[in-house]
Residue frames relative to the residue before (quaternion, step in Angstrom):
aa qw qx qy qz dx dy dz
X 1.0000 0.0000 0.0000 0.0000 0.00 0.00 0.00
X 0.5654 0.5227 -0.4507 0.4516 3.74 1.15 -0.80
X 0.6175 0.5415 -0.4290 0.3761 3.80 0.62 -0.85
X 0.6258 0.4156 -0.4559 0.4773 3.71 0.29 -1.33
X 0.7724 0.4650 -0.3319 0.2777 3.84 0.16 -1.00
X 0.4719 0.4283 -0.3886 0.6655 3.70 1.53 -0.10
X 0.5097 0.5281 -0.4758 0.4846 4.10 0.40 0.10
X 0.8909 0.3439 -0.1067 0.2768 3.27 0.47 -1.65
X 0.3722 0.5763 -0.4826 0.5445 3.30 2.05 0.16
X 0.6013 0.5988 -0.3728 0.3753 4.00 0.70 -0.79
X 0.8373 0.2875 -0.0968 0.4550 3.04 0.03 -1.73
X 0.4881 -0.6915 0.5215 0.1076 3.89 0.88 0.23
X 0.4736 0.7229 -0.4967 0.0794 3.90 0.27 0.05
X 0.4681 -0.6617 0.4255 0.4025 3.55 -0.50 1.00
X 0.8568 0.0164 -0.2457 0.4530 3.88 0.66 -0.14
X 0.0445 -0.8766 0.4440 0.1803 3.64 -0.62 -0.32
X 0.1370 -0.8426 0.5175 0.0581 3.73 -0.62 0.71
X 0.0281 -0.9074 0.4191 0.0099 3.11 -0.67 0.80
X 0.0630 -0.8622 0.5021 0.0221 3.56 0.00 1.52
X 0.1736 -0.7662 0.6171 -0.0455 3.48 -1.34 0.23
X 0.4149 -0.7698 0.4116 0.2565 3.68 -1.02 0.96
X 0.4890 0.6925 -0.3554 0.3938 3.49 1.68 -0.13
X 0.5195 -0.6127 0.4816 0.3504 3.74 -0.99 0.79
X 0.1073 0.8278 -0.5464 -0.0686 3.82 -0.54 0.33
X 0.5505 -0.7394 0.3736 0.1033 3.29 -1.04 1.26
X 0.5720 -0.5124 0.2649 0.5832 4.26 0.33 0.29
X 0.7038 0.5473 -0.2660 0.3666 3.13 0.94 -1.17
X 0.6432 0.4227 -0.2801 0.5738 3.82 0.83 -1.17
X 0.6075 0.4528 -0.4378 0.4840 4.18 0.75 0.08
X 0.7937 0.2579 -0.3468 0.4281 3.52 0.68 -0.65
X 0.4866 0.5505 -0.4236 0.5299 3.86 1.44 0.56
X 0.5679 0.4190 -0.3820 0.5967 3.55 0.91 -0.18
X 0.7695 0.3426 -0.3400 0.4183 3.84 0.02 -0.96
X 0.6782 0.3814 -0.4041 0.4809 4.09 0.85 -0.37
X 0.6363 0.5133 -0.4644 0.3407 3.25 1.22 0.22
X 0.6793 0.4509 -0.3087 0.4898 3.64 1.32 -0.58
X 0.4687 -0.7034 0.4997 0.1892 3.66 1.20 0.21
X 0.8711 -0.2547 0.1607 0.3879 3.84 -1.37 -0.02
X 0.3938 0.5986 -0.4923 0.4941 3.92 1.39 -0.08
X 0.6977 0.4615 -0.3649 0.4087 3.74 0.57 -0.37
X 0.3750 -0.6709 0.5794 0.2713 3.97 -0.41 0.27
X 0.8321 -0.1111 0.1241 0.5291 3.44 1.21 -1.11
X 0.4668 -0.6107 0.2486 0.5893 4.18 -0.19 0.06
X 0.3375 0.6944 -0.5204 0.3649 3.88 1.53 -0.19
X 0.6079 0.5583 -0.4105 0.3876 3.69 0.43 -1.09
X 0.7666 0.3425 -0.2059 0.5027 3.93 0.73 -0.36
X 0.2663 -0.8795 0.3427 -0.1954 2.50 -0.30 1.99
X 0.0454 -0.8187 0.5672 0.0774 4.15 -0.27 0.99
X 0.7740 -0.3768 0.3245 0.3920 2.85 -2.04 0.03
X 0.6240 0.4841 -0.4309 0.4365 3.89 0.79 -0.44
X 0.6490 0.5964 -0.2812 0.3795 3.93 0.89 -1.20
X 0.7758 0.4408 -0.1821 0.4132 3.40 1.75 -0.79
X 0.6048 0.3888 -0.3297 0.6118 3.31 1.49 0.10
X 0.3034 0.6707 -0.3828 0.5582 3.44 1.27 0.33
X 0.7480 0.3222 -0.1065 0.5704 3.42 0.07 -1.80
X 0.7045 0.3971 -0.4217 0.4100 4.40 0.41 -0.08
X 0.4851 0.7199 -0.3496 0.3523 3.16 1.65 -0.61
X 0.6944 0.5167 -0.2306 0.4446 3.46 1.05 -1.94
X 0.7531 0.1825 -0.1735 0.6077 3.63 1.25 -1.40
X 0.1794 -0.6992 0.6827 0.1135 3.74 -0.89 1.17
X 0.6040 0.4630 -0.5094 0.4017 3.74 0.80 0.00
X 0.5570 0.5568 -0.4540 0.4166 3.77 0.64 0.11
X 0.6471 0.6111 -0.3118 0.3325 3.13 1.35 -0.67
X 0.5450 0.6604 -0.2176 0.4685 2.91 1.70 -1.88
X 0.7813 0.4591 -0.2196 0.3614 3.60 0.46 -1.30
X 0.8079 -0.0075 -0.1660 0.5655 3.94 0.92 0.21
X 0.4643 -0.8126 0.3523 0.0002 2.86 -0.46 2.27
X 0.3924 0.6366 -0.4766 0.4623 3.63 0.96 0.36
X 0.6334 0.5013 -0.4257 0.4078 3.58 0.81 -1.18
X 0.2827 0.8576 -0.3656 0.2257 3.67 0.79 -0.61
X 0.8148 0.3687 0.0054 0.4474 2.63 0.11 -2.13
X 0.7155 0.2510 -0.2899 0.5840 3.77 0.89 0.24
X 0.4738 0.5805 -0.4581 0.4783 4.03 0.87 0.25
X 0.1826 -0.8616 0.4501 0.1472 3.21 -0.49 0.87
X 0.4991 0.6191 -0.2614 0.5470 3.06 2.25 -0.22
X 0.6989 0.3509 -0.3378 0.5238 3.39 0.76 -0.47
X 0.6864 0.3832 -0.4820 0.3869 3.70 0.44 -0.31
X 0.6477 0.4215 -0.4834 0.4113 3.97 1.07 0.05
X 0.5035 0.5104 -0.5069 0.4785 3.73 0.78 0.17
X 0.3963 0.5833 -0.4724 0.5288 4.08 1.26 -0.47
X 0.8993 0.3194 -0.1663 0.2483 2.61 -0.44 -1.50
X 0.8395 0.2374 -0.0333 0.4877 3.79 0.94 -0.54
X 0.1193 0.7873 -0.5040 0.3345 3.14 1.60 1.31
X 0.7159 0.4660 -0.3801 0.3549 3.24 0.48 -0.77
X 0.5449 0.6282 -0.3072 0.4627 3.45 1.51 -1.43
X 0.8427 0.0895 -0.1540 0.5080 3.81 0.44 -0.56
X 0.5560 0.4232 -0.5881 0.4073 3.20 0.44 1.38
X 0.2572 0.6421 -0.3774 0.6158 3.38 2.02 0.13
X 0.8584 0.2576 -0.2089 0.3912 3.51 -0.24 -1.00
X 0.5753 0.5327 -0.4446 0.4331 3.57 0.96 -0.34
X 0.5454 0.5931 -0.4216 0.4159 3.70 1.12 -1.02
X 0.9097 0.2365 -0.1786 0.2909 3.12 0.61 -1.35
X 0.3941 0.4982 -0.6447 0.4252 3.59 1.35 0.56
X 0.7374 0.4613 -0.4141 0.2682 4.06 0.35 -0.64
X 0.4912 0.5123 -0.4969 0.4994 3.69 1.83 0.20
X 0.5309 0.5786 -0.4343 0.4413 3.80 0.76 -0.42
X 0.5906 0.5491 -0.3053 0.5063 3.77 0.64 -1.04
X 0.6357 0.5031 -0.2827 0.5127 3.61 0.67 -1.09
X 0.7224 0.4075 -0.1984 0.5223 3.59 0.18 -1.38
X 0.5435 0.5852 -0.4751 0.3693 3.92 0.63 -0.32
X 0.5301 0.8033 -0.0081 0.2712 3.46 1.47 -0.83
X 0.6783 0.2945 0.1468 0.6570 2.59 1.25 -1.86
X 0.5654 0.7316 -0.3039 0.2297 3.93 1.11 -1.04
X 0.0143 0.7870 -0.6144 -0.0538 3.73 -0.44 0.56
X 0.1942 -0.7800 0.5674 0.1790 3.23 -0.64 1.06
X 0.1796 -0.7085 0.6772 -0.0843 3.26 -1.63 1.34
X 0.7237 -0.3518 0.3804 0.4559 3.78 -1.50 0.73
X 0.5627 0.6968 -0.3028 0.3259 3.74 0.39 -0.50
X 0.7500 0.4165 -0.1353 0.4957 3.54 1.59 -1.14
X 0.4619 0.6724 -0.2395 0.5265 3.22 1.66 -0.63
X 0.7643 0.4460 -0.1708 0.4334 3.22 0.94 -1.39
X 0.7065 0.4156 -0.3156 0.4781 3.59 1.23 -0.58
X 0.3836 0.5860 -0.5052 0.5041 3.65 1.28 -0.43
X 0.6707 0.5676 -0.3488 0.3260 3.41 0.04 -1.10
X 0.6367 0.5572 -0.1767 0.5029 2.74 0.11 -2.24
X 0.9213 0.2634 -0.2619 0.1153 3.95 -0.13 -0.90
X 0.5043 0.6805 -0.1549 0.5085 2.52 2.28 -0.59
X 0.5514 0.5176 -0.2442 0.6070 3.64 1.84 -0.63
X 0.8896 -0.1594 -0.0718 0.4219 3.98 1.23 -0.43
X 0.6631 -0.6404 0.2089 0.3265 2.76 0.77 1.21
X 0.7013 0.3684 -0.0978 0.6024 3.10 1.05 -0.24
X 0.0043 -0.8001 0.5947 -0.0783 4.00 -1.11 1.68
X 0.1035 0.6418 -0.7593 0.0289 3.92 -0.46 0.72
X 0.2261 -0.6572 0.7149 -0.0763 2.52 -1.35 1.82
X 0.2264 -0.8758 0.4228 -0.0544 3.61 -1.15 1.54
X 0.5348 0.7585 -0.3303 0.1718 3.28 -0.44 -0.21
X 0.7805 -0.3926 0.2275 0.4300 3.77 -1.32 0.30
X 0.8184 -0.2988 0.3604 0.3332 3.58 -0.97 0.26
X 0.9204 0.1043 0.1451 0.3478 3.72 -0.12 0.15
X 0.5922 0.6179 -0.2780 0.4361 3.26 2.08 -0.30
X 0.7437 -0.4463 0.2477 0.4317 3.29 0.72 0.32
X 0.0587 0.8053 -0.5878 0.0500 4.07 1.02 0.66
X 0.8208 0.4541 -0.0135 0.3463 2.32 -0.12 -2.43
X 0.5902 0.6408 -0.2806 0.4029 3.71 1.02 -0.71
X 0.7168 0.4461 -0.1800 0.5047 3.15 0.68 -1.54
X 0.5717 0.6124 -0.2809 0.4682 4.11 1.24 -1.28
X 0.7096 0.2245 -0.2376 0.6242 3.93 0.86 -0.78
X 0.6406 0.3554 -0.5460 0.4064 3.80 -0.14 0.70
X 0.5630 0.5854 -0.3475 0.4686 3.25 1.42 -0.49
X 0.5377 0.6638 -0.1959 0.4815 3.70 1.56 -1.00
X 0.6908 0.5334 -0.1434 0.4667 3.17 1.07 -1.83
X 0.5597 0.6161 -0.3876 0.3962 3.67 0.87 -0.93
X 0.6570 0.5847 -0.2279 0.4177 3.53 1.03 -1.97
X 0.8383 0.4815 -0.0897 0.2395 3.24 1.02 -1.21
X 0.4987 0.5906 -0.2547 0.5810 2.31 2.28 -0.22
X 0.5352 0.6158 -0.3690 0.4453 3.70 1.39 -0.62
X 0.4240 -0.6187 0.4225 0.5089 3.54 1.45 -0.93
X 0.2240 0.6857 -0.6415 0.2610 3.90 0.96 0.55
X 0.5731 -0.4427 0.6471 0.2383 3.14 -2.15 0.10
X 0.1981 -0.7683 0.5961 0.1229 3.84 -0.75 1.00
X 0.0736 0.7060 -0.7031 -0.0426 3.62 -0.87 0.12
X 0.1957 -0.6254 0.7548 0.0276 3.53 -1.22 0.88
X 0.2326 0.8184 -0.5239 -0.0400 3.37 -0.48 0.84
X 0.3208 -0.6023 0.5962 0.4230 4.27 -1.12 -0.14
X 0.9493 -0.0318 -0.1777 0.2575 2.93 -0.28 -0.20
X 0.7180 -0.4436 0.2099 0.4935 3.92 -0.82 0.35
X 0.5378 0.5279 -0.4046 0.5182 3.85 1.22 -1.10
X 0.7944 0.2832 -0.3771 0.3829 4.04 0.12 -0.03
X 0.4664 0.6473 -0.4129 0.4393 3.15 1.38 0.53
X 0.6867 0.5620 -0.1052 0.4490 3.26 0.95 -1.52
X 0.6043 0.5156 -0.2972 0.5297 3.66 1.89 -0.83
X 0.6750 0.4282 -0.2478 0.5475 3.68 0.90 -0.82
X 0.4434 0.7667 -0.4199 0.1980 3.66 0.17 -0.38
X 0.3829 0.7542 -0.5183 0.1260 4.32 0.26 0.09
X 0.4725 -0.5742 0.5554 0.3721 3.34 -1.17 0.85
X 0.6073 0.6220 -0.4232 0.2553 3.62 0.19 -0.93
X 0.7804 0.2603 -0.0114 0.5684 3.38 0.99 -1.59
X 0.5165 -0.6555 0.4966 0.2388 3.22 -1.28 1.98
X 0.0873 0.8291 -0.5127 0.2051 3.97 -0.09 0.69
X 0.1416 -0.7913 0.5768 -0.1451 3.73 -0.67 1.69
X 0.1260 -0.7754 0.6096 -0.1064 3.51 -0.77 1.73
X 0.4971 -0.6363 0.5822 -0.0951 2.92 -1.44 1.70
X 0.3955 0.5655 -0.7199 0.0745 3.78 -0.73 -0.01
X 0.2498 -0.7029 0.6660 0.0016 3.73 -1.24 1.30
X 0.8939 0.0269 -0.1582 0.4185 2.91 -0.90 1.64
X 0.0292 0.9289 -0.3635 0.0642 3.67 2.03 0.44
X 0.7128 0.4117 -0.3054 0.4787 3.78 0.86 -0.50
X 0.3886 0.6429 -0.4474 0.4853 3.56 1.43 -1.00
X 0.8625 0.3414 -0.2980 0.2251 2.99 -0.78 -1.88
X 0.8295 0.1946 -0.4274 0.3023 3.67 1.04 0.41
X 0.5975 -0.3360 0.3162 0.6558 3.85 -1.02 -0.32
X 0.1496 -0.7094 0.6687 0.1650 3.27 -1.84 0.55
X 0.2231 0.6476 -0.5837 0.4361 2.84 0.10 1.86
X 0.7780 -0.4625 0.1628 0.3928 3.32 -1.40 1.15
X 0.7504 0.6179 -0.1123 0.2063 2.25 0.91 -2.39
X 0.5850 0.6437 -0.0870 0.4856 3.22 1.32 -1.58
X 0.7792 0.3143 -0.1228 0.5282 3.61 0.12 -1.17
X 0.3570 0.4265 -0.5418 0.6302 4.38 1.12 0.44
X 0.7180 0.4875 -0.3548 0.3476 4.02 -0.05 -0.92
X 0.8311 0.1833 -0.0802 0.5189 3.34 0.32 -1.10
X 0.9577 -0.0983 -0.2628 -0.0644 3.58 0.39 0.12
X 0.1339 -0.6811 0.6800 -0.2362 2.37 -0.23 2.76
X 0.5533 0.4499 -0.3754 0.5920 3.93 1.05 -0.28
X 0.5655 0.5610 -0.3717 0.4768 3.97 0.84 0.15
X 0.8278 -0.0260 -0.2013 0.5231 3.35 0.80 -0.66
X 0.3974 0.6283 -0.5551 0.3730 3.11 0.99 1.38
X 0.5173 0.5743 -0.3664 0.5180 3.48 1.60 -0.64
X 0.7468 0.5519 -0.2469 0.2770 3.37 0.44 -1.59
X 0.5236 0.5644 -0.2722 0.5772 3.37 1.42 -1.04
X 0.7732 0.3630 -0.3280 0.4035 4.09 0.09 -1.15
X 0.4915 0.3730 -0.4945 0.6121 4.15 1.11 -0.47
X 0.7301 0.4235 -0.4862 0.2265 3.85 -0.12 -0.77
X 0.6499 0.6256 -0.2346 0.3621 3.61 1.59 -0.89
X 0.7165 0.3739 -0.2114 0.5496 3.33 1.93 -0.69
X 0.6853 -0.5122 0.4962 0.1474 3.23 -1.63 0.72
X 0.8216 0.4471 0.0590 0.3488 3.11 1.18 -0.88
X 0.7604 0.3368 -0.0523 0.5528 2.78 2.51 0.09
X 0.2482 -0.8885 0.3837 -0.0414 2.96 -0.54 1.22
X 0.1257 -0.8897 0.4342 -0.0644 4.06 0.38 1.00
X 0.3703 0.7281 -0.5654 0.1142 3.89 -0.29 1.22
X 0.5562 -0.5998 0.5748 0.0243 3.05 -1.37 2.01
X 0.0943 -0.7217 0.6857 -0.0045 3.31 -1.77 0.28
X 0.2004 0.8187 -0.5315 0.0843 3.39 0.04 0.78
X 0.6720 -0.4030 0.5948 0.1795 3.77 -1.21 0.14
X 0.2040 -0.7222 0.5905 0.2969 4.04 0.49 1.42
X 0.7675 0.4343 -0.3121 0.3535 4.01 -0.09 -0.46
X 0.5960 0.3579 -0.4101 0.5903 3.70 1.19 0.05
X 0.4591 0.5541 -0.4674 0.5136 3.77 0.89 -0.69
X 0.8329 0.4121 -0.2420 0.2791 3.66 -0.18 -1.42
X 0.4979 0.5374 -0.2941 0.6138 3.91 1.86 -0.80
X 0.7103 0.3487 -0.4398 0.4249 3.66 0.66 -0.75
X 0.6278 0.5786 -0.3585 0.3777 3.67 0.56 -0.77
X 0.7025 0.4263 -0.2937 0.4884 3.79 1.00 -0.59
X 0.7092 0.4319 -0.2556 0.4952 3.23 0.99 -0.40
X 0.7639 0.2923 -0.2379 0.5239 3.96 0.75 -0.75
X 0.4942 -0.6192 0.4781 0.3791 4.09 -1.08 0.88
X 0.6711 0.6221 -0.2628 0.3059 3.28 1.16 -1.25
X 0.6329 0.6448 -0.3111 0.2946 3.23 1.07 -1.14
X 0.7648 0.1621 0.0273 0.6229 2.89 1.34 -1.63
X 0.1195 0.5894 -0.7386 0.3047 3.74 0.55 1.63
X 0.8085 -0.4039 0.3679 -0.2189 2.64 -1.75 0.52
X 0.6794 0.2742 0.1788 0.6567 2.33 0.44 -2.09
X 0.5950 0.3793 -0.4259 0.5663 4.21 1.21 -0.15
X 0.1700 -0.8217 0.5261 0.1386 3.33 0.49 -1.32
X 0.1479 -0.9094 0.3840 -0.0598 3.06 1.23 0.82
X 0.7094 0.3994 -0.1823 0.5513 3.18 0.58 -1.72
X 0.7536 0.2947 -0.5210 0.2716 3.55 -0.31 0.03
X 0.3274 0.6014 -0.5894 0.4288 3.90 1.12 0.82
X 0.6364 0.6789 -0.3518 0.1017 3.87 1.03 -0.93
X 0.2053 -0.8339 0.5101 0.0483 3.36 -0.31 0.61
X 0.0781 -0.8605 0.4910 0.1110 3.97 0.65 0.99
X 0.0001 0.8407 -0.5395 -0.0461 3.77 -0.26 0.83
X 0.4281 0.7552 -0.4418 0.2261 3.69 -0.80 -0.30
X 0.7221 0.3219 -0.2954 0.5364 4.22 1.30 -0.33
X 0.2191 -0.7897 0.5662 -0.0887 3.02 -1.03 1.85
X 0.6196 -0.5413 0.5032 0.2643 3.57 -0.96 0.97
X 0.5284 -0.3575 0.6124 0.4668 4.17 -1.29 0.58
X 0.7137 0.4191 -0.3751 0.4176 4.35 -0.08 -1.50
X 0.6251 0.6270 -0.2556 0.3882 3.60 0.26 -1.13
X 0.7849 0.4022 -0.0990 0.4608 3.20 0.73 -1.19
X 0.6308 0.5079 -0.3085 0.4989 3.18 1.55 -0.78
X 0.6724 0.5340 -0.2670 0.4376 3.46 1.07 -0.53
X 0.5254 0.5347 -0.3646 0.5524 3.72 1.06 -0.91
X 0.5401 0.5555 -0.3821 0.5037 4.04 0.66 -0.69
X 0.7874 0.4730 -0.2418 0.3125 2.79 -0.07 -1.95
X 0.6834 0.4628 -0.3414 0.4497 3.70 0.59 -1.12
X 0.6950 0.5494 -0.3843 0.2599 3.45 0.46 -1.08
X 0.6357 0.6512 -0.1820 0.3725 3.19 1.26 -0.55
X 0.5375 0.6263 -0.1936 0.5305 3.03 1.41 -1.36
X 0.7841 0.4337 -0.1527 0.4168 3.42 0.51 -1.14
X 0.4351 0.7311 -0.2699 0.4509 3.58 1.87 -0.67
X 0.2761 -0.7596 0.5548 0.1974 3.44 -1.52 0.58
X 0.0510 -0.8359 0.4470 -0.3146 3.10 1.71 1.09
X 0.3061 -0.6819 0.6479 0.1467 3.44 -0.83 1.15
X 0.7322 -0.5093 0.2400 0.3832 3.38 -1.62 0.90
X 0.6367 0.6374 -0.2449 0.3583 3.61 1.56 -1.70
X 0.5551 0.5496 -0.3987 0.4804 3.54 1.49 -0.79
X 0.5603 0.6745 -0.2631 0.4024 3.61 0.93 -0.99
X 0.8224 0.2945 -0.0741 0.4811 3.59 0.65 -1.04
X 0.7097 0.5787 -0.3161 0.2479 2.74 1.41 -0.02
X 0.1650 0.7795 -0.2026 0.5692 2.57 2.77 0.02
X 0.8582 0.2151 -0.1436 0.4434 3.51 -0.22 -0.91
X 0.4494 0.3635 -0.5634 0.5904 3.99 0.96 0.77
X 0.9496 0.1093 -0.1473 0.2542 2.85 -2.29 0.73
X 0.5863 -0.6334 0.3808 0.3317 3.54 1.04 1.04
X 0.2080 0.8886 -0.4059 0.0476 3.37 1.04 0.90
X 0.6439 0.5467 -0.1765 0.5053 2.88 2.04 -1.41
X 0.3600 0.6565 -0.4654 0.4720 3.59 1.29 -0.36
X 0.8666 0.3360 -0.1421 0.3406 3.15 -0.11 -1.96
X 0.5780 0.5827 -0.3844 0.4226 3.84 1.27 -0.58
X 0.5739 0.7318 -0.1696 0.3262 3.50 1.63 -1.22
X 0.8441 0.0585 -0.0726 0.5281 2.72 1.42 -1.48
X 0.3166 0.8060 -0.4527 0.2127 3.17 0.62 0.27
X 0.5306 -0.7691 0.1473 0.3244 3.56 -0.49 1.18
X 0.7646 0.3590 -0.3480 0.4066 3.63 1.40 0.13
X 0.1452 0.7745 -0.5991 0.1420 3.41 1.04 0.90
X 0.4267 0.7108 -0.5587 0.0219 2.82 -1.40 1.03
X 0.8867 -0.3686 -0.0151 0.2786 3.31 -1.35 1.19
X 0.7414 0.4107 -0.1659 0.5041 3.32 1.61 -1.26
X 0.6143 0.4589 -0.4000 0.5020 3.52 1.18 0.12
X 0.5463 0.4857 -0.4506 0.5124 3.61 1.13 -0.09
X 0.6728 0.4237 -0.3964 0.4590 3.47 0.52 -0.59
X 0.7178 0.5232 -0.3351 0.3143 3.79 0.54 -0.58
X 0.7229 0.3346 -0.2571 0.5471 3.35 1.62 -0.93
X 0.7837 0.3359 -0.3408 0.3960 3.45 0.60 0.88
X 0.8011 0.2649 -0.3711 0.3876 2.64 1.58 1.17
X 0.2265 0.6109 -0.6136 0.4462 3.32 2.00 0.58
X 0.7778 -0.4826 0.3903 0.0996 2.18 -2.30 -0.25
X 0.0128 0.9609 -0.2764 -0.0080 3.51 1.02 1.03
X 0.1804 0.8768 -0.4135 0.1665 3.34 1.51 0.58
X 0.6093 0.4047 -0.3683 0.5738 3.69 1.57 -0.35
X 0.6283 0.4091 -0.4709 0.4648 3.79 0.42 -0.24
X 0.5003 -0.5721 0.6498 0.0098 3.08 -1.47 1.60
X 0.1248 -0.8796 0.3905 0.2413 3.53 -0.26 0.98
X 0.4631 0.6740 -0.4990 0.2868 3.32 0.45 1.05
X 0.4471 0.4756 -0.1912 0.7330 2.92 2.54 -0.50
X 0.5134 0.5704 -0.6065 0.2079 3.87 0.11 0.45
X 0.7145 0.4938 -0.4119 0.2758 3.28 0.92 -1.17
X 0.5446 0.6272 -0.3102 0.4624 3.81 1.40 -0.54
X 0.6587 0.5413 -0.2621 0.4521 3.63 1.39 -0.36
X 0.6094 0.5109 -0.3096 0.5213 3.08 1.50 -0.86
X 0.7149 0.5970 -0.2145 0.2941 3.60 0.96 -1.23
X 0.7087 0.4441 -0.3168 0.4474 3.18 1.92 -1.08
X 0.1863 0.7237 -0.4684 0.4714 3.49 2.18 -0.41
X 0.9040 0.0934 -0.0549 0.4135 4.09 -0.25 -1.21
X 0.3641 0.4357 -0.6061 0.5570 3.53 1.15 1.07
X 0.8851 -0.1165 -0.0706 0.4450 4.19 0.44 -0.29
X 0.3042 -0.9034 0.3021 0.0067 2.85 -0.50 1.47
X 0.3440 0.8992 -0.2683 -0.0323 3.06 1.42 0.40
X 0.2820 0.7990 -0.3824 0.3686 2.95 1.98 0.21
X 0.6119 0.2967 -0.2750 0.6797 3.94 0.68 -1.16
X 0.8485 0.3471 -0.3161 0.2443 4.21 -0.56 -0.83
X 0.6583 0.4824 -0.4599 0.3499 3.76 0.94 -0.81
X 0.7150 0.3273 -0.5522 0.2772 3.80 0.56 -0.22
X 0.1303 -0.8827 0.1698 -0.4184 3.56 0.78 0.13
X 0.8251 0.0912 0.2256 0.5099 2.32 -1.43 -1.89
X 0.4608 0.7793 -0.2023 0.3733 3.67 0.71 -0.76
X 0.7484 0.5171 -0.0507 0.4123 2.97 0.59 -1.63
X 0.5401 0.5672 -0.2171 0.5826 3.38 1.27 -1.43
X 0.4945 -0.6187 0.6038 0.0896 2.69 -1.55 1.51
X 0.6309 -0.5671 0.3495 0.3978 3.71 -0.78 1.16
X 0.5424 0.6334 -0.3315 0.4412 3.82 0.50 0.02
X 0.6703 0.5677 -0.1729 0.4456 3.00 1.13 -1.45
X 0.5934 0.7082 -0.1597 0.3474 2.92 1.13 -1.66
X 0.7757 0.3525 -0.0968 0.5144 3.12 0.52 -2.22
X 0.5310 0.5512 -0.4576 0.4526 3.57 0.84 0.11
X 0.7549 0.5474 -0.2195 0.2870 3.23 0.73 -1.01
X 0.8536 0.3338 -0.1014 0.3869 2.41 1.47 -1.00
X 0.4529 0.6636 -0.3362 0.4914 3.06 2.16 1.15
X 0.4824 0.6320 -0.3229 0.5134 2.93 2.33 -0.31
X 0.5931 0.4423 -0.4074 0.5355 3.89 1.26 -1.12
X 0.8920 0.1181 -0.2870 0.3287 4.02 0.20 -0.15
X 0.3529 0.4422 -0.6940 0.4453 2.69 0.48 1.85
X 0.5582 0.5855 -0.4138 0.4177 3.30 0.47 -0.41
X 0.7470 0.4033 -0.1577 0.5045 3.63 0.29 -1.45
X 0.7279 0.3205 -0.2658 0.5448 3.86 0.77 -0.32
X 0.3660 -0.8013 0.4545 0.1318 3.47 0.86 0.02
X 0.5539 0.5104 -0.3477 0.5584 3.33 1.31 0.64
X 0.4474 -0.4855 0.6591 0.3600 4.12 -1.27 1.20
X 0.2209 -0.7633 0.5943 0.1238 2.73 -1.92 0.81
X 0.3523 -0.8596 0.2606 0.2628 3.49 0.36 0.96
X 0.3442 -0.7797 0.3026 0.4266 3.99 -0.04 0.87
C-alpha cells in the first residue's frame, strides 16, 4: 500500500478510489484511508470485497453483462437453472388472464376454495373438456390475487425447488398423472415423491398444492400405484368432481365466449333465428371446450349463416374433447370400448 501511495504523490489525482477483492473489516478501511491521506474524498472511497458485491447486487445489469460473474452468483445460477420453471409459469399466469375473460363463476369455486383451504391440497377431476383446468387457474388466480407466490410446475422436482415456509406460495401441476407413463414401473418412481410433496404443503402453513387430473387417468393411476390410493394419504378426499352446469351457467360460458370472439356481427344474428341458442344451450354434450373452440378457431370458411349448424354439428360429434382420450387407451381398452358402443346400439350381449 506504501507503493501505490508514493504513485499517488506522482501522478497527483484530484480523486482516488481504491477497491480490492479482499474482505476488509471498518478498522483495516479506516487504516487504509489514513494511510492514503487526502486522495480519498471520504473513507467510503475504500472499497472491500463486501462493498463490491453490494454494489453488483444494486446493478444486476453489470452482472448480466460479464458472464464470469455467473459462476459465483448464486442468484443468477438459480434463474439458470429454473428458467424454464418460470417461464412455464409466466405462460401460464398470462393463460389465466385470458380465461379471466371468458370465466363464469358457479357453486363449484366456492367449493374448491374450501375444499383447499380445509387441506391444503385440491385435485380437480372430471371428463374431458368440462372445465378442469379452468376452474384450477381461477382458483390459482384468487391466491394471486391475495398476493401469494404462483408456481406452475411439470413435475414434482420443481415443486420441491420452490417450496419456503416463509413465503405464502401456491403450486399448479395441470393434468399431474398425464404428464407421466402409467405403468407400474414408472409410477413406483414418482409416486413416493407424491406423497412426499403432498405431506410437506400439508406440513406447512404456507402452502398450497392444486392438481388436475382426467377422472379416468386419476382412476388407472389409483389401481395401479399403492401410493395413490394409500390410505393413510387419502388422496381422494382432495377430489373435487366438476363438469355439471346449470341451463344459467351454460348460458353464460356461451355468452362470454362470444363477446370476446372476432365473430362478425352476421355470425351474431345468426344465433338468435330458429332457437339456435336454446338448442346449442341445451343440448346434451355441451361443453366448455367446444364452446371455446367454435368461437374461437379460425372460422373464416364458415359462412355465417351456416355457423349456427357448425356449432351444432361441433356437438352432434365431439371428437374434438374424446379422440385424444380415446387415444390414450391402450388398444384393449379401445376394443372394449368399442364392443361396449355395439352392444349398446344392437341391443344384443355380446358373448366373450
Amino acid at each position: 500500500m506504501k507503493k501505490e501511495v508514493l504513485k499517488l504523490s506522482a501522478l497527483k489525482p484530484k480523486r482516488y478510489l481504491l477497491c480490492t477483492s479482499h474482505s476488509l473489516t471498518p478498522q483495516k478501511s479506516d487504516e487504509i484511508a489514513e494511510l492514503i491521506g487526502d486522495y480519498l474524498q471520504s473513507p467510503e472511497d475504500v472499497w472491500g470485497q463486501e462493498d463490491l458485491e453490494e454494489a453488483i447486487r444494486r446493478h444486476p445489469e453489470i452482472e448480466k453483462s460479464h458472464m464470469k460473474l455467473w459462476l459465483s452468483s448464486t442468484a443468477v445460477l438459480e434463474r439458470i437453472l429454473h428458467s424454464g420453471l418460470e417461464t412455464y409459469t409466466q405462460a401460464t399466469k398470462d393463460e389465466i388472464l385470458g380465461d379471466l375473460k371468458v370465466y363464469v363463476r358457479n357453486p363449484s369455486f366456492d367449493e374448491a376454495v374450501k375444499k383447499l383451504e380445509r387441506e391444503k391440497i385440491l385435485i380437480v377431476s372430471g371428463p374431458p373438456g368440462v372445465g378442469k383446468t379452468t376452474l384450477a387457474r381461477m382458483v390459482a388466480y384468487h391466491y394471486l390475487n391475495d398476493g401469494w407466490n404462483f408456481y406452475a410446475i411439470n413435475s414434482l422436482e420443481d415443486g420441491f425447488s420452490k417450496i419456503d415456509d416463509s413465503k405464502p406460495t401456491i403450486f399448479f401441476f395441470d393434468d399431474f398423472p398425464g404428464r407421466i407413463e402409467l405403468d407400474r414401473q414408472s409410477l413406483l418412481q414418482r409416486d413416493t415423491a407424491l406423497a412426499t410433496f403432498v405431506r410437506r404443503v400439508r406440513n406447512s402453513k404456507n402452502a398450497r398444492f392444486i392438481l388436475t387430473t382426467r377422472a379416468h387417468i386419476f382412476e388407472e393411476a389409483r389401481n395401479l400405484s399403492d401410493h395413490v390410493d394409500d390410505r393413510r394419504l387419502q388422496l381422494a378426499k382432495y377430489l373435487l368432481d366438476v363438469g355439471s352446469y346449470t341451463r344459467e351457467i351454460k348460458s353464460h360460458i356461451l355468452f362470454n365466449h362470444l363477446s370476446v370472439s372476432s365473430l362478425s356481427q352476421g355470425h351474431f344474428s345468426s344465433l338468435l333465428e330458429d332457437d339456435w341458442l336454446k338448442k346449442i344451450v341445451d343440448h346434451k354434450n355441451y361443453n366448455p371446450r367446444l364452446i371455446a373452440s367454435v368461437s374461437s378457431d379460425c372460422l373464416d370458411d364458415v359462412v355465417a349463416i351456416n355457423y349456427p349448424k357448425y356449432i351444432y354439428h361441433a356437438l352432434e360429434n365431439p371428437d374434438l374433447v374424446w379422440s385424444k382420450p380415446y387415444r390414450s387407451l391402450d388398444m384393449r381398452l379401445q376394443n372394449l370400448l368399442v364392443a361396449l358402443f355395439l352392444e349398446i346400439r344392437s341391443d344384443r350381449k355380446l358373448t366373450s
